[in-house]
C-alpha positions in Angstrom: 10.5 -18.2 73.2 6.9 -17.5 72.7 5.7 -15.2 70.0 4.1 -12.9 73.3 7.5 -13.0 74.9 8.8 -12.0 72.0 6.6 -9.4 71.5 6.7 -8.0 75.3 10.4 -8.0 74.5 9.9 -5.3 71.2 9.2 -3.0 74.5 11.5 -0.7 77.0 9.4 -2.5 79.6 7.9 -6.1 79.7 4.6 -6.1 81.1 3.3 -9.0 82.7 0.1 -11.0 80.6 -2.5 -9.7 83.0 -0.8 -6.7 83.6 -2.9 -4.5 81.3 -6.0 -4.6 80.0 -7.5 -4.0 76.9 -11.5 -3.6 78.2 -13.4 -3.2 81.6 -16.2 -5.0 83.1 -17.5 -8.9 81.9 -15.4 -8.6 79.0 -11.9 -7.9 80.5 -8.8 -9.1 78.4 -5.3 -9.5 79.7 -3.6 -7.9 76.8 -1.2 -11.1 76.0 -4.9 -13.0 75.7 -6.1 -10.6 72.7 -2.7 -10.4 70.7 -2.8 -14.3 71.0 -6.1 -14.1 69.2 -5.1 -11.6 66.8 -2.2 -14.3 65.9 -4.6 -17.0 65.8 -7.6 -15.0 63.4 -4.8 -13.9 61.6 -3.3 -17.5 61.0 -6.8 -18.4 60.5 -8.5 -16.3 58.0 -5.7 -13.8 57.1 -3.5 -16.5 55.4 -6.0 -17.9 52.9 -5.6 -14.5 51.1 -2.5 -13.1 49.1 -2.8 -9.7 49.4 -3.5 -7.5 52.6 -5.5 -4.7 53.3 -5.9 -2.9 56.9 -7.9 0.2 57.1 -6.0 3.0 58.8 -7.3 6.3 59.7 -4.5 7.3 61.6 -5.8 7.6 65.2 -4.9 5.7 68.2 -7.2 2.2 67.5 -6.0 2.2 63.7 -2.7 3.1 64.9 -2.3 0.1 67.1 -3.4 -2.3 64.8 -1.3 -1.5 62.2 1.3 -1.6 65.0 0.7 -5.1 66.0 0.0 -6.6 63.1 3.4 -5.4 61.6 5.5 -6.1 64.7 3.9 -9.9 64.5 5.0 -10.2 60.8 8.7 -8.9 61.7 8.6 -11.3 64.6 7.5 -14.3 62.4 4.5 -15.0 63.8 2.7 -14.4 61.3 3.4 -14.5 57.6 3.8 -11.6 55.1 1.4 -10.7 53.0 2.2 -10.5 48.6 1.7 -7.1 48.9 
């Protein structure tokens, strides 16, 4: 099982990959194409680092972040930070 699968599976529903989008116009993203982005910058450049940080303000674009990225760490798909 994929790590989107996996993810769409976290859900009450399981939205298709191009379901849902994430922008409008030229730059439209199916949703599934940006978390599997986020996975790969993460794996990328996140990794090289011990320690974490994620800024968080607590409204809704903060929120999801924070949301994704930990639901991809419980999933395995990417590691844990140290702290």
């Amino acid at each position: 099982m994929s790590v989107i699968e996996k993810l769409y599976g976290v859900g009450r529903d399981r939205p298709s990959r191009s379901h849902a989008s994430l922008f409008s116009g030229d730059h439209k993203r199916a949703v599934g194409e940006c978390v599997e982005r986020t996975v790969a910058n993460m794996l990328a450049h996140a990794t090289a680092y011990d320690h974490g940080i994620i800024a968080y303000s607590g409204g809704k674009d903060s929120t999801a972040v924070v949301s994704v990225i930990v639901t991809l760490i419980r999933l395995g798909a990417i590691p844990a930070p140290k702290t």
